[in-house]
PASEBA-1860 file (N, C-alpha, C; in nm, 3 decimals):
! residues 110
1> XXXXXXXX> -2.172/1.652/-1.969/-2.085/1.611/-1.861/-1.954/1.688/-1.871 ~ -1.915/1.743/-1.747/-1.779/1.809/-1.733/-1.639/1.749/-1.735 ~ -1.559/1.737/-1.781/-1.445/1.684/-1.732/-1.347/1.763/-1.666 ~ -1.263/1.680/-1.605/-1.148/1.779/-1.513/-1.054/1.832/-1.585 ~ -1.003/1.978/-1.553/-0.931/2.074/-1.574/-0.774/1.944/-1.609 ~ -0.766/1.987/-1.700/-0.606/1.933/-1.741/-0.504/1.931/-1.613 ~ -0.416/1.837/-1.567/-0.366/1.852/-1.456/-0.437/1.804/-1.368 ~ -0.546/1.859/-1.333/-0.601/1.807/-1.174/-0.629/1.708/-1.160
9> XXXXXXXX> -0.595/1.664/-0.993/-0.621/1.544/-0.946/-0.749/1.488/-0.952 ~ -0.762/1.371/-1.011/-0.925/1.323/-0.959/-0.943/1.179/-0.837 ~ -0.859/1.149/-0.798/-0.861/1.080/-0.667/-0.810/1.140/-0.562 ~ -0.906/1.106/-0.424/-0.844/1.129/-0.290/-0.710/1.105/-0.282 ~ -0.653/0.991/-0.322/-0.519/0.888/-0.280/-0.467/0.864/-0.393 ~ -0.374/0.843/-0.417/-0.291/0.855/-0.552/-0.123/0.843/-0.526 ~ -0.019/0.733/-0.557/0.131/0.673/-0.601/0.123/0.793/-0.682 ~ 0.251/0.829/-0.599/0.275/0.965/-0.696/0.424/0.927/-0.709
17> XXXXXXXX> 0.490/0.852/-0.668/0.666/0.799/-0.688/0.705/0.643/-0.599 ~ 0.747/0.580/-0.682/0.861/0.475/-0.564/0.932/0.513/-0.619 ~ 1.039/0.440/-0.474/1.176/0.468/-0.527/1.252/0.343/-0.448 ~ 1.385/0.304/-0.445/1.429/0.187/-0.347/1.423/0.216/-0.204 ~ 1.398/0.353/-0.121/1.359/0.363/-0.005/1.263/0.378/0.036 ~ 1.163/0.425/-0.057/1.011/0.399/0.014/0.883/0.435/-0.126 ~ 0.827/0.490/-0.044/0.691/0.529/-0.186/0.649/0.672/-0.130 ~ 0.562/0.750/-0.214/0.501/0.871/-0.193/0.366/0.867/-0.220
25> XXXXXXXX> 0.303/0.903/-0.163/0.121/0.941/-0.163/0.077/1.057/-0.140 ~ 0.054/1.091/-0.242/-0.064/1.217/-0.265/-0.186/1.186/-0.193 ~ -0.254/1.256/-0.116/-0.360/1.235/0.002/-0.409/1.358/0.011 ~ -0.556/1.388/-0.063/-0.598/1.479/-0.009/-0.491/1.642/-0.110 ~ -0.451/1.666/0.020/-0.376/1.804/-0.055/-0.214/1.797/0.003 ~ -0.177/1.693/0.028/-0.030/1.694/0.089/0.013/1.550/0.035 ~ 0.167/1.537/0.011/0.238/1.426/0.012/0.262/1.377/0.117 ~ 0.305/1.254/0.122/0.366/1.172/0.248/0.430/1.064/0.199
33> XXXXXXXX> 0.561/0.997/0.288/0.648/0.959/0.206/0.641/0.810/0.335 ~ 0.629/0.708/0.288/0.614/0.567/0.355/0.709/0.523/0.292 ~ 0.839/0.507/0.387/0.988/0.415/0.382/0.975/0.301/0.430 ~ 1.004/0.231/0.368/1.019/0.070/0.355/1.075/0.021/0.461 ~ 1.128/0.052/0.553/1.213/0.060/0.693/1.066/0.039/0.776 ~ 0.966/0.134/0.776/0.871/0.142/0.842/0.759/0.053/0.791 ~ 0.744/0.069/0.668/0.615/0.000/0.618/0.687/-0.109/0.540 ~ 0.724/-0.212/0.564/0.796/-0.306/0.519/0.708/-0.429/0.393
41> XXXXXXXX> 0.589/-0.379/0.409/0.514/-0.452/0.326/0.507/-0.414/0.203 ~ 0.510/-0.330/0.199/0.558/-0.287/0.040/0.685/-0.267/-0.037 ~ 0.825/-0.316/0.044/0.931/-0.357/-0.017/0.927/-0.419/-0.137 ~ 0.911/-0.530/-0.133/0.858/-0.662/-0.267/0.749/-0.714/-0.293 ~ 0.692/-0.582/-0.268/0.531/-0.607/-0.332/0.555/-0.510/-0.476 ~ 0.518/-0.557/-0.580/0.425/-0.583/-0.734/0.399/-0.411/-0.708 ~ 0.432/-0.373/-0.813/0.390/-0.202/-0.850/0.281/-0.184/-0.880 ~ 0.228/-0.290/-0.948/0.046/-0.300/-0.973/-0.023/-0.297/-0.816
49> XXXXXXXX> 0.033/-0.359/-0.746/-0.025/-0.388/-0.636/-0.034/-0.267/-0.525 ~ 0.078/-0.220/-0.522/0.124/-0.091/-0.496/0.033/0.015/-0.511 ~ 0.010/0.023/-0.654/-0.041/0.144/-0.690/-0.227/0.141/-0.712 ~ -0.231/0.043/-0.616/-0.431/-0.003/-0.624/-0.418/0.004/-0.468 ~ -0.450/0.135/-0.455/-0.471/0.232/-0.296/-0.594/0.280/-0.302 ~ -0.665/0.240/-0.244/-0.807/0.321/-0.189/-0.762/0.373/-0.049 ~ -0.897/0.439/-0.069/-0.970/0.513/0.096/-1.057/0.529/0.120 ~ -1.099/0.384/0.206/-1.273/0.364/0.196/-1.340/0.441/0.300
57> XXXXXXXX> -1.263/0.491/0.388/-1.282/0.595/0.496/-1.197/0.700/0.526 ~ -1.201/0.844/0.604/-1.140/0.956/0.669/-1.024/0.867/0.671 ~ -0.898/0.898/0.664/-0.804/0.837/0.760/-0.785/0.684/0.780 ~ -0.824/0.657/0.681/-0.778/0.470/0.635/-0.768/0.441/0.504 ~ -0.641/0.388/0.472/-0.578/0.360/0.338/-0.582/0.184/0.359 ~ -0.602/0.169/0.218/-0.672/-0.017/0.207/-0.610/-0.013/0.075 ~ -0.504/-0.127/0.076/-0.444/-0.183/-0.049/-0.504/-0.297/-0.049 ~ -0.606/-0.353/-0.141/-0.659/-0.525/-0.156/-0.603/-0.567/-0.180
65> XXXXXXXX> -0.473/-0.537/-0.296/-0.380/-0.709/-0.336/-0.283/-0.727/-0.249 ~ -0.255/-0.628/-0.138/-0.156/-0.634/-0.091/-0.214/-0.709/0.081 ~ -0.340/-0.688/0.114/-0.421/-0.716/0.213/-0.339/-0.620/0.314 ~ -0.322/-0.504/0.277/-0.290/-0.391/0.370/-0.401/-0.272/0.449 ~ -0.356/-0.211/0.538/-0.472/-0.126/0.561/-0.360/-0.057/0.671 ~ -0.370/0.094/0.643/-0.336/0.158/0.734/-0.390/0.300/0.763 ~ -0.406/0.296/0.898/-0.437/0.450/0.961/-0.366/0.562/0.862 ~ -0.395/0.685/0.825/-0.309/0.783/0.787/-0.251/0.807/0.947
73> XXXXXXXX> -0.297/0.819/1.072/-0.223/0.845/1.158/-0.095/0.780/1.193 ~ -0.101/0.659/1.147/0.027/0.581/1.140/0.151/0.591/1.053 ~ 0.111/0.727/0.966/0.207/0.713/0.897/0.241/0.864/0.896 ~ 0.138/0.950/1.003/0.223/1.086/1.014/0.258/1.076/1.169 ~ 0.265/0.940/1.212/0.321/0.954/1.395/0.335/0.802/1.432 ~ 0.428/0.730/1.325/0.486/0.564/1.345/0.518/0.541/1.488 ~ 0.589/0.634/1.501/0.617/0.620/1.705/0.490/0.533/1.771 ~ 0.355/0.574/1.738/0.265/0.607/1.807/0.190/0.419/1.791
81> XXXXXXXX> 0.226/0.437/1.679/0.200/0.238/1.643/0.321/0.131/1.621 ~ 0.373/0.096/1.711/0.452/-0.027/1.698/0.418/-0.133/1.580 ~ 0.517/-0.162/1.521/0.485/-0.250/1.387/0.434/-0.394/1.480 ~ 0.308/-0.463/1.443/0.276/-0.570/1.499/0.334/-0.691/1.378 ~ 0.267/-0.619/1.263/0.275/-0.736/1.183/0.417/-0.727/1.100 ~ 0.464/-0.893/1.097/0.645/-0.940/1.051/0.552/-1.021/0.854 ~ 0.633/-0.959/0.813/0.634/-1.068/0.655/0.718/-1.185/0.702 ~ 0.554/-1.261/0.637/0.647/-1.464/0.618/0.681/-1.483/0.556
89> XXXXXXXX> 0.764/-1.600/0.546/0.851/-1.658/0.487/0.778/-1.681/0.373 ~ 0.829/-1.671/0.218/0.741/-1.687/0.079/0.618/-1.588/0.061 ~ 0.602/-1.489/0.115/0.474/-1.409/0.128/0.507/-1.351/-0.017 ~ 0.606/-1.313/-0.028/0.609/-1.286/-0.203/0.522/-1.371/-0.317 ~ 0.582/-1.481/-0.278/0.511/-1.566/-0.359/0.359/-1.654/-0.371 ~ 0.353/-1.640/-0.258/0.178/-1.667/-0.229/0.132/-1.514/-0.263 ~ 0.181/-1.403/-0.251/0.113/-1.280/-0.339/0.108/-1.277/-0.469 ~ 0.212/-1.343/-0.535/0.243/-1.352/-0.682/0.121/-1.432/-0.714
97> XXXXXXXX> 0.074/-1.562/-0.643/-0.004/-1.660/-0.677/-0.162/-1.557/-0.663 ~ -0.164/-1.492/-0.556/-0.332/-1.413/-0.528/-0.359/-1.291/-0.636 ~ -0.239/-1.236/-0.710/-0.245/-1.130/-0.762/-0.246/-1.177/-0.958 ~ -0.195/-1.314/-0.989/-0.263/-1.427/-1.102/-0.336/-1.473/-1.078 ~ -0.460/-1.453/-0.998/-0.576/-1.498/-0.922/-0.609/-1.677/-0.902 ~ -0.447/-1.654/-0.856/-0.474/-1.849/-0.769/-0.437/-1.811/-0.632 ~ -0.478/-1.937/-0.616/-0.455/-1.926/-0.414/-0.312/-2.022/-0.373 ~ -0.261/-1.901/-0.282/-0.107/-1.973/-0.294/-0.111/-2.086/-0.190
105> XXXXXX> -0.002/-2.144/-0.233/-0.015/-2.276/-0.084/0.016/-2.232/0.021 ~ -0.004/-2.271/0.093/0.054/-2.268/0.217/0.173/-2.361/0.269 ~ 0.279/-2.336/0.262/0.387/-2.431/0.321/0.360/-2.504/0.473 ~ 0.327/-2.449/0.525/0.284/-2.507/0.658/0.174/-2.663/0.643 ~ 0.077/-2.641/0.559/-0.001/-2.747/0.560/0.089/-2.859/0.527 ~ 0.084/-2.998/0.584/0.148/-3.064/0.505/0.127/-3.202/0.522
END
Protein backbone atom coordinates (compact mmCIF):
# COMPACT_ATOMS: atom_id res chain seq x y z
CA UNK A 1 0.00 0.00 0.00
CA UNK A 2 1.13 3.55 -1.00
CA UNK A 3 0.99 6.38 1.17
CA UNK A 4 0.77 10.10 0.35
CA UNK A 5 3.68 12.20 -0.58
CA UNK A 6 4.59 14.23 2.65
CA UNK A 7 2.58 17.46 2.48
CA UNK A 8 -0.20 16.46 0.26
CA UNK A 9 -3.64 16.87 0.75
CA UNK A 10 -5.72 13.77 1.24
CA UNK A 11 -9.28 15.23 1.52
CA UNK A 12 -11.53 17.03 -0.97
CA UNK A 13 -12.53 19.66 1.95
CA UNK A 14 -10.37 20.52 4.64
CA UNK A 15 -10.35 23.85 7.85
CA UNK A 16 -7.38 25.15 6.86
CA UNK A 17 -7.72 28.46 9.51
CA UNK A 18 -10.37 30.28 11.85
CA UNK A 19 -9.98 33.26 12.89
CA UNK A 20 -12.61 35.89 14.81
CA UNK A 21 -13.94 36.93 11.30
CA UNK A 22 -14.59 33.94 9.60
CA UNK A 23 -13.00 30.41 8.61
CA UNK A 24 -11.03 29.15 5.47
CA UNK A 25 -11.59 25.96 3.34
CA UNK A 26 -9.40 24.26 1.24
CA UNK A 27 -11.78 22.75 -1.57
CA UNK A 28 -10.56 20.90 -4.17
CA UNK A 29 -7.53 23.16 -5.38
CA UNK A 30 -8.53 26.71 -4.11
CA UNK A 31 -9.24 28.42 -0.71
CA UNK A 32 -12.34 30.20 0.22
CA UNK A 33 -12.89 32.26 3.08
CA UNK A 34 -16.68 32.03 4.89
CA UNK A 35 -17.09 35.30 7.24
CA UNK A 36 -19.19 34.97 9.99
CA UNK A 37 -21.19 38.12 8.83
CA UNK A 38 -22.42 35.78 6.07
CA UNK A 39 -22.38 32.35 7.41
CA UNK A 40 -23.39 33.14 10.88
CA UNK A 41 -23.66 29.60 11.97
CA UNK A 42 -20.44 29.03 12.62
CA UNK A 43 -19.72 32.04 14.89
CA UNK A 44 -20.21 29.91 18.25
CA UNK A 45 -20.10 26.78 16.99
CA UNK A 46 -17.37 24.19 18.75
CA UNK A 47 -14.03 23.92 16.56
CA UNK A 48 -14.59 20.18 16.67
CA UNK A 49 -17.70 20.82 15.06
CA UNK A 50 -16.32 23.16 12.69
CA UNK A 51 -13.72 21.19 11.51
CA UNK A 52 -16.04 17.76 10.68
CA UNK A 53 -16.80 19.10 6.93
CA UNK A 54 -17.67 16.66 4.38
CA UNK A 55 -18.71 16.66 0.72
CA UNK A 56 -21.07 14.15 0.04
CA UNK A 57 -21.61 15.64 -3.40
CA UNK A 58 -20.04 18.14 -6.45
CA UNK A 59 -20.75 21.37 -4.84
CA UNK A 60 -22.34 20.57 -1.38
CA UNK A 61 -20.58 20.97 1.90
CA UNK A 62 -22.44 19.05 5.01
CA UNK A 63 -21.30 19.80 8.56
CA UNK A 64 -23.36 16.95 10.81
CA UNK A 65 -22.75 18.44 14.25
CA UNK A 66 -23.46 21.59 13.15
CA UNK A 67 -26.72 20.36 10.94
CA UNK A 68 -25.31 22.65 8.19
CA UNK A 69 -25.22 22.18 4.49
CA UNK A 70 -24.18 24.52 1.96
CA UNK A 71 -23.99 24.97 -1.83
CA UNK A 72 -20.22 25.85 -2.72
CA UNK A 73 -22.20 28.27 -4.99
CA UNK A 74 -23.34 30.07 -2.04
CA UNK A 75 -20.35 30.85 -0.88
CA UNK A 76 -18.58 32.00 -4.17
CA UNK A 77 -21.92 34.29 -5.07
CA UNK A 78 -23.87 35.02 -1.36
CA UNK A 79 -25.72 37.77 -3.36
CA UNK A 80 -27.28 35.02 -5.21
CA UNK A 81 -28.80 33.24 -1.86
CA UNK A 82 -30.45 35.36 0.68
CA UNK A 83 -29.73 34.05 4.22
CA UNK A 84 -33.16 32.20 5.07
CA UNK A 85 -32.10 30.64 8.09
CA UNK A 86 -31.76 33.13 11.74
CA UNK A 87 -29.89 31.19 14.93
CA UNK A 88 -32.32 30.60 18.03
CA UNK A 89 -32.29 31.61 20.96
CA UNK A 90 -29.88 28.88 23.13
CA UNK A 91 -28.90 27.07 19.83
CA UNK A 92 -25.46 27.08 21.39
CA UNK A 93 -26.51 25.15 23.94
CA UNK A 94 -28.83 22.57 22.63
CA UNK A 95 -25.56 22.06 20.25
CA UNK A 96 -23.38 21.69 23.26
CA UNK A 97 -26.06 19.07 24.49
CA UNK A 98 -26.13 17.09 20.60
CA UNK A 99 -22.37 17.29 20.26
CA UNK A 100 -22.07 15.30 24.31
CA UNK A 101 -24.49 13.14 22.58
CA UNK A 102 -27.74 14.20 24.59
CA UNK A 103 -30.70 15.75 23.14
CA UNK A 104 -31.09 19.31 24.10
CA UNK A 105 -34.43 20.59 25.41
CA UNK A 106 -36.32 22.48 23.86
CA UNK A 107 -37.42 25.67 25.69
CA UNK A 108 -40.52 26.06 23.88
CA UNK A 109 -42.10 22.75 25.08
CA UNK A 110 -43.56 23.41 28.24
Amino acid sequence: MRSVKPGSRTSVVEVTNISKRGLWLFLRDREIFLSFDRFPWFRDAPIGAILDVHLPHPGHLHWPQLDVDLAVESIDHPERFPLVSRIRPHSSRRLAGRIDGKRGSDSRSG
